[in-house]
C-alpha positions as CSV (number, residue, x, y, z in Angstrom):
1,X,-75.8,-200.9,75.8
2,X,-75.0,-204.7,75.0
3,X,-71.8,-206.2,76.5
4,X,-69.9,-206.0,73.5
5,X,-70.4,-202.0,73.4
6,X,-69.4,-201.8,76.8
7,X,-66.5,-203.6,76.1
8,X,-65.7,-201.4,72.8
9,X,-66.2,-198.3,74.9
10,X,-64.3,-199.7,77.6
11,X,-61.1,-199.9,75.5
12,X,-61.6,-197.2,73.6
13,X,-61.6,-195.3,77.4
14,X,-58.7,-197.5,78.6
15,X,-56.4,-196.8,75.6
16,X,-57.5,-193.0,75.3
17,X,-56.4,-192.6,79.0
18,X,-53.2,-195.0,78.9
19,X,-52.2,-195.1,74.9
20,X,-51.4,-198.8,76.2
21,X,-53.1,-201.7,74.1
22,X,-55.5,-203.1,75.9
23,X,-56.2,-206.7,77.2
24,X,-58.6,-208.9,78.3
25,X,-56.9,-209.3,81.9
26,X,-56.6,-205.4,82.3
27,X,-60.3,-205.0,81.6
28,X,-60.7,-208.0,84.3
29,X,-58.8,-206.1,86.6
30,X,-59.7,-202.2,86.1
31,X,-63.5,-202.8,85.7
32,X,-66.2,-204.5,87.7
33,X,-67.4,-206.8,84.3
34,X,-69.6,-209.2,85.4
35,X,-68.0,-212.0,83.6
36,X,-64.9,-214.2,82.9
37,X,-61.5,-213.5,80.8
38,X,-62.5,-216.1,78.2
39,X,-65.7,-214.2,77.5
40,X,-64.3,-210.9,77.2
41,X,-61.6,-212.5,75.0
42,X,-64.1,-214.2,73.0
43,X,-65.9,-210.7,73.0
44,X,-62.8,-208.9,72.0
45,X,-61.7,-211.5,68.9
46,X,-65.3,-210.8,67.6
47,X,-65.0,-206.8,67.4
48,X,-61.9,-207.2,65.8
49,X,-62.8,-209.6,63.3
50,X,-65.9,-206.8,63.1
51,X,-62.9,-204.3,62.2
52,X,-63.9,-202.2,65.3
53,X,-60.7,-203.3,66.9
54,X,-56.6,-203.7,65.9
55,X,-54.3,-206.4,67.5
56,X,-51.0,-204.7,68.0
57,X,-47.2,-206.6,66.7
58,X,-46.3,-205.4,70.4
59,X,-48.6,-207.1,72.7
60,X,-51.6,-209.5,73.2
61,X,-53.7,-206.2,74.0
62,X,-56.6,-204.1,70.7
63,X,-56.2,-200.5,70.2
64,X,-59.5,-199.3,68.5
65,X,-59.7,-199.3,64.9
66,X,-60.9,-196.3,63.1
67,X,-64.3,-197.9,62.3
68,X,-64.2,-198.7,66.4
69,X,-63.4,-194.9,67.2
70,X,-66.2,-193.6,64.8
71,X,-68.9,-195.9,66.5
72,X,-67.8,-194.8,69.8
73,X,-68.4,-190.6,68.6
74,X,-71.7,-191.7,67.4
75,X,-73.2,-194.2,70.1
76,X,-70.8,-194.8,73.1
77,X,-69.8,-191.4,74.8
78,X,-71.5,-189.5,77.1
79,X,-71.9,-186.2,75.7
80,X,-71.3,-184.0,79.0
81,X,-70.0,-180.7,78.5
82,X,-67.4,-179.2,81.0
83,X,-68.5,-176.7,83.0
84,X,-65.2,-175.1,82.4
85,X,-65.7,-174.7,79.0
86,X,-69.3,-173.2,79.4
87,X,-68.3,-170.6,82.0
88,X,-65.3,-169.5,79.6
89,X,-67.7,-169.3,76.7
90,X,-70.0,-167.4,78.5
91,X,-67.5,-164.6,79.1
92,X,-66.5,-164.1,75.6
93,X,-70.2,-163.8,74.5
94,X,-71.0,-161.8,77.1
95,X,-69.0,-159.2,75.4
96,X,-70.7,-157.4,72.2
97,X,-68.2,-155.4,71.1
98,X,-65.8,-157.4,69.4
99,X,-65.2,-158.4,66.1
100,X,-66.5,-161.6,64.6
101,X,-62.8,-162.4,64.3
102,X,-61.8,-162.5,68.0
103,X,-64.8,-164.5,68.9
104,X,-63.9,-167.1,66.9
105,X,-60.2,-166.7,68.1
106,X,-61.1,-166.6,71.9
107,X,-63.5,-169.6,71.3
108,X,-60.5,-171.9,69.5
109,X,-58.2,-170.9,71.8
110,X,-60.9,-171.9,74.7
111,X,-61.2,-175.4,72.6
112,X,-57.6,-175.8,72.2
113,X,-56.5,-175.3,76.5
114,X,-59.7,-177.3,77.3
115,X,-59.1,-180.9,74.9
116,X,-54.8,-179.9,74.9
117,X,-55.6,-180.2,70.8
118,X,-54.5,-178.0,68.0
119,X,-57.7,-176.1,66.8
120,X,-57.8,-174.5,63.2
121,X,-60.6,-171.7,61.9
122,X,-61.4,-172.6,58.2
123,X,-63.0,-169.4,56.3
124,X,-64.4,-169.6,52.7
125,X,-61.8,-169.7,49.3
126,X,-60.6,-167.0,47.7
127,X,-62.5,-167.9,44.7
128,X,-65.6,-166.9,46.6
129,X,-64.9,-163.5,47.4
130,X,-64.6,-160.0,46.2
131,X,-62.4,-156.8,47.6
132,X,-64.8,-154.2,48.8
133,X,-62.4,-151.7,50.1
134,X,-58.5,-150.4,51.1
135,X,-57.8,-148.2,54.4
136,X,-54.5,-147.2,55.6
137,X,-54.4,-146.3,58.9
138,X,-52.1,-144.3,60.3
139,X,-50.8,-145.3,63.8
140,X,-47.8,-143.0,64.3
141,X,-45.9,-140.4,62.4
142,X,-43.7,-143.4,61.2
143,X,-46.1,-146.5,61.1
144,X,-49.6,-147.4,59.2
145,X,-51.6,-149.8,58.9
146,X,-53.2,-151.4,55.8
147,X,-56.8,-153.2,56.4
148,X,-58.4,-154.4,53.7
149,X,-62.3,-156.1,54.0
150,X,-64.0,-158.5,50.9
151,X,-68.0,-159.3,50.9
152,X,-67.6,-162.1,52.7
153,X,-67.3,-159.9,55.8
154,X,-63.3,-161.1,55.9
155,X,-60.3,-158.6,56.8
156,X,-56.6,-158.8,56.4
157,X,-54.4,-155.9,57.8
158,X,-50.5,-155.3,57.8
159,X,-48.8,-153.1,59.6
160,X,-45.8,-151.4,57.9
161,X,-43.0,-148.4,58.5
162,X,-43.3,-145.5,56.8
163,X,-40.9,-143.5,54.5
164,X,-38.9,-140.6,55.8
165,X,-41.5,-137.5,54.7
166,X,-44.4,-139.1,54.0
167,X,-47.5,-137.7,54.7
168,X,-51.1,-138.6,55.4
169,X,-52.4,-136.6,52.2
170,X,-49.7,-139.2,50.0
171,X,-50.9,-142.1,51.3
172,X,-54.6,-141.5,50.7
173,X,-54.1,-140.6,47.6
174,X,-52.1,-143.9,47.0
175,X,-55.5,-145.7,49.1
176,X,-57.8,-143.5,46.4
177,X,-56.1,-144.8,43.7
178,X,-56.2,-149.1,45.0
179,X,-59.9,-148.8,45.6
180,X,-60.4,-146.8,42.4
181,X,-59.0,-149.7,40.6
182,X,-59.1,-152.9,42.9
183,X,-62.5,-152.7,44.3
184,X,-64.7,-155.6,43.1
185,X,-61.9,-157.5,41.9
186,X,-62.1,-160.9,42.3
187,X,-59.2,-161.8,45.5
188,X,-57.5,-164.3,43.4
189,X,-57.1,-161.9,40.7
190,X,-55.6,-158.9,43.3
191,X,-51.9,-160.0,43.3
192,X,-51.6,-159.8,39.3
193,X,-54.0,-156.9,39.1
194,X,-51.5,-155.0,41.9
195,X,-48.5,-156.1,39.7
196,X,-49.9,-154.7,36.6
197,X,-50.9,-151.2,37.9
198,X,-47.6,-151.0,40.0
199,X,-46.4,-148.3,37.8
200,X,-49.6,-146.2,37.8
201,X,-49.4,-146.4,41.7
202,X,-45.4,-145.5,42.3
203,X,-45.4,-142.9,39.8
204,X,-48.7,-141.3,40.7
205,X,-47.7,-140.8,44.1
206,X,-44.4,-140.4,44.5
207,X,-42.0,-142.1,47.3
208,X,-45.0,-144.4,48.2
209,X,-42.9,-147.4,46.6
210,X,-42.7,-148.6,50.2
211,X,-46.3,-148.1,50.4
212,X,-46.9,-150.8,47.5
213,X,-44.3,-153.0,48.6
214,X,-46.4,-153.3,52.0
215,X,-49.7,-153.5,50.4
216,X,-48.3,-156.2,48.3
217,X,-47.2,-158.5,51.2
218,X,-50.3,-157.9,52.4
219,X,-52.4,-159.1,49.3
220,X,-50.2,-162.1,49.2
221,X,-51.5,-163.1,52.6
222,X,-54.9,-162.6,51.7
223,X,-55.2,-164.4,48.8
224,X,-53.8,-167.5,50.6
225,X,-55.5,-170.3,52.3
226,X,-57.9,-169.0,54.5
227,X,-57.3,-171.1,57.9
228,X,-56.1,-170.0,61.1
229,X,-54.0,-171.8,63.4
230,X,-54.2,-172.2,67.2
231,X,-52.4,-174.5,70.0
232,X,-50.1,-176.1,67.6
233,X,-47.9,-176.8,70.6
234,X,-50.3,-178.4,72.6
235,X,-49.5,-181.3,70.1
236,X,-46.0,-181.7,71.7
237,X,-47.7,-182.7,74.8
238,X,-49.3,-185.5,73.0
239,X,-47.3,-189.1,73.8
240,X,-47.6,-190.5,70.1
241,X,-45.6,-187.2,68.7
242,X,-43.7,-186.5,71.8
243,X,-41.9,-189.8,71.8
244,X,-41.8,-190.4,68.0
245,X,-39.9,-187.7,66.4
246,X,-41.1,-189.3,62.7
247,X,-44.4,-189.0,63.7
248,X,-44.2,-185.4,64.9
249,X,-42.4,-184.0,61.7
250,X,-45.2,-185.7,59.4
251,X,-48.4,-183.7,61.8
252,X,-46.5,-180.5,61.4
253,X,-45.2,-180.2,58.4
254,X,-49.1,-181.0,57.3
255,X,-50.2,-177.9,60.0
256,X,-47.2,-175.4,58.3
257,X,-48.6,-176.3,54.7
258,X,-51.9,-174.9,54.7
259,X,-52.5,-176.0,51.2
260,X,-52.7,-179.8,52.2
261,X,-54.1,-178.8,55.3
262,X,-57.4,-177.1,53.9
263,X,-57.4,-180.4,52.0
264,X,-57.5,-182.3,55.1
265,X,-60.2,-180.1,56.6
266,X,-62.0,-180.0,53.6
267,X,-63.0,-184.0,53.9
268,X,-64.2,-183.4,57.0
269,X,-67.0,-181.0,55.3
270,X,-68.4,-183.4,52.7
271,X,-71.6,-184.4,54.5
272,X,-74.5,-182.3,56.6
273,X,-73.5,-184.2,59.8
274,X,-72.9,-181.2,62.9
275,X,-70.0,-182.9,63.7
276,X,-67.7,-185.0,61.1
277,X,-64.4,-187.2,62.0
278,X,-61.4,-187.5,59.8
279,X,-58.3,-189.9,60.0
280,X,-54.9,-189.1,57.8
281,X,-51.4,-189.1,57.8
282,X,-51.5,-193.0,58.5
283,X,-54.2,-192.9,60.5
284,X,-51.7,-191.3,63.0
285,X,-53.9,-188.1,63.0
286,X,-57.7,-187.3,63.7
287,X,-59.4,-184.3,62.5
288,X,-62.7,-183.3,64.5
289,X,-64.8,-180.6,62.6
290,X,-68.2,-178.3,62.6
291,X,-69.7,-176.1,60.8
292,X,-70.5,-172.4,62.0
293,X,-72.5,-169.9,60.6
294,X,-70.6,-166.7,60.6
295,X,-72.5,-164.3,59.3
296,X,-71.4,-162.9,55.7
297,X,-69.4,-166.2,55.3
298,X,-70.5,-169.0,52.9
299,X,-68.7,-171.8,54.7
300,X,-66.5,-171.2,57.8
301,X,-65.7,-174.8,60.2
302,X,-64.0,-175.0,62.9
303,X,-61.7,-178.2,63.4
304,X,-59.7,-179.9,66.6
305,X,-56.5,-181.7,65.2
306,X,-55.3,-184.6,67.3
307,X,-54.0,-188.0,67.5
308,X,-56.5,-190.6,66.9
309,X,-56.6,-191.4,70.2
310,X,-57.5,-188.5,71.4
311,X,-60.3,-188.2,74.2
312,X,-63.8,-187.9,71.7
313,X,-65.9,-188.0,74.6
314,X,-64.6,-184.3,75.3
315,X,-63.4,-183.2,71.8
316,X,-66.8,-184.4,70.1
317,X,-68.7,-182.7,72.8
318,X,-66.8,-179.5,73.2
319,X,-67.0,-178.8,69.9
320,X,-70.2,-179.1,69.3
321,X,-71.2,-177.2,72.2
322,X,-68.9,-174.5,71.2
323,X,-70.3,-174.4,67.7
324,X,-74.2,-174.4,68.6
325,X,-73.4,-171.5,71.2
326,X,-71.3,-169.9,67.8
327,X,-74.5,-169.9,65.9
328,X,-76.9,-168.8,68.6
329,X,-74.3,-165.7,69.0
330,X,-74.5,-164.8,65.4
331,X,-78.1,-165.2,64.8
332,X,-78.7,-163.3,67.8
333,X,-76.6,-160.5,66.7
334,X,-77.8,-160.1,63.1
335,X,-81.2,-159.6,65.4
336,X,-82.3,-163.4,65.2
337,X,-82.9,-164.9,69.1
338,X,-82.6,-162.3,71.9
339,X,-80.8,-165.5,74.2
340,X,-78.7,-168.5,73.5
341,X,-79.6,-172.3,74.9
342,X,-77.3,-175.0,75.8
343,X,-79.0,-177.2,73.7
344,X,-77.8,-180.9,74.1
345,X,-76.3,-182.8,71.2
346,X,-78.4,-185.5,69.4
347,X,-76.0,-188.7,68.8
348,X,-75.7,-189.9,64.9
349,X,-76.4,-192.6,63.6
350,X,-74.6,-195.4,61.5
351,X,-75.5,-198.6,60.0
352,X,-72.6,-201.0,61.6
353,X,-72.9,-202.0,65.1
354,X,-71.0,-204.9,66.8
355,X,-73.2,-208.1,67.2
């Protein structure tokens, strides 16, 4: 590592830790540089005129840059993963009996305590899928549930209350007659196709209106964005939105739209890279992302949302563990390897490095 790497990963370090700018005196001071103020100046005035570094209005002191925080992911960190985060993986895939679903859940939620970052699942569009079937379960002589599964291997449920004197022969002959005429329809079609057959289904079996009105709700939610958030509030820890109130409003009113949010994700997705970093809103927030492969789903990523200067020493590397051991998992079970390894990630690449 040349001096004017350790120096970028240095402040990158410093700032991550402090959210201070960062001067040439402090990194005199904090660090055992063999060498004097005016050289680490001179140092720090050539990675910003590089564009790896940002002089604030505030202070003498850099922040990193965004070119400055994507050279540290790719060359700069150290790539450990945290025991913690291995031994708390290892006990959710140490259990075989659950569903693909609350793997992925325990695993994000495992991401999100560990980095204090908001973590979001990312499934495949709508457009991409099919409705294979509609149950209705019932869970009490007054409550059901509806679950409904695509060929993607994706489920949506809703839980409703029944009608006074319904029984289970009326609602199965309300679930005969959704698969008889939703199955294979496309999911972005089901909403219009339920509309239109609304009649056929309320007069058919009758008092099942609140039936419908249930399944409806429920088809609305499943032909919406498919991402799934977890440790939103972990945010509100985060110094840049807990003591700007501007800033805040901007992150989460881009986590509550998940429209503009699977737009966000979905630059992170653009290249074959196992792990991809995205800046937006300003530049005020960073997006993290991998891919998994779950099986039955075309694309499925898993993303940390942050501030950009959050610590990508840990979020780079937790991620990535947590997505190789994701992969390992599913291949194993759809009778691929009989173990998973804790392979250690390769560092990318890029073409611009400071002088």
């Amino acid at each position: 590592m040349t001096r004017r790497e350790t120096i970028l990963k240095l402040i990158v370090e410093h700032f991550i830790k402090t959210a201070q700018p960062v001067g040439s005196q402090t990194l005199l001071d904090e660090y055992d540089l063999q060498c004097s103020s005016a050289t680490i100046r001179n140092e720090m005035n050539a990675l910003e005129k590089e564009g790896f570094l940002e002089k604030t209005h505030t202070s003498s002191g850099r922040v990193p840059s965004s070119e400055g925080y994507r050279y540290y992911v790719d060359h700069l960190r150290e790539s450990r993963v945290d025991d913690r985060v291995k031994y708390a993986l290892a006990s959710v895939l140490e259990k075989r009996t659950q569903s693909v679903e609350e793997v992925i859940e325990k695993s994000c939620q495992i991401l999100s305590s560990m980095t204090n970052l908001a973590s979001v699942v990312l499934g495949p569009k709508v457009n991409e899928e099919k409705l294979v079937s509609v149950q209705v379960i019932p869970l009490s002589p007054t409550t059901a549930t509806a679950v409904f599964v695509t060929d993607k291997g994706y489920v949506e449920n809703k839980t409703f209350v029944l009608e006074q004197g319904a029984t289970g022969e009326d609602i199965q002959k309300t679930v005969a007659v959704l698969n008889d005429r939703l199955k294979g329809t496309p999911i972005v079609d089901l909403v219009s196709k339920m509309e239109a057959m609304r009649p056929a289904v309320t007069d058919y079996v009758v008092g099942q209106d609140v039936v419908y009105q249930a399944l409806m709700e429920a088809f609305l939610r499943f032909a919406g964005e498919r991402l799934n958030l977890y440790g939103k509030d972990k945010l509100f820890e985060q110094p840049e939105f807990a003591e700007d109130a501007k800033k805040l409003r901007k992150v989460l009113g881009l986590l509550d739209n998940p429209k503009a949010l699977r737009e966000a994700l979905t630059k992170t997705g653009e290249s074959s890279s196992p792990v991809e970093l995205h800046f937006g809103e300003g530049d005020d927030l960073a997006i993290v992302s991998a891919k998994v492969n779950v099986p039955g789903q075309t694309t499925t990523s898993i993303s940390l949302v942050g501030p950009t200067r959050m610590d990508y020493d840990a979020a780079v590397t937790m991620l990535r563990y947590v997505a190789e051991q994701l992969d390992q998992y599913f291949e194993q079970l759809e009778g691929g390897k009989d173990t998973w390894k804790n392979p250690e990630p390769k560092k990318q690449q890029t073409k611009k490095k400071p002088n």
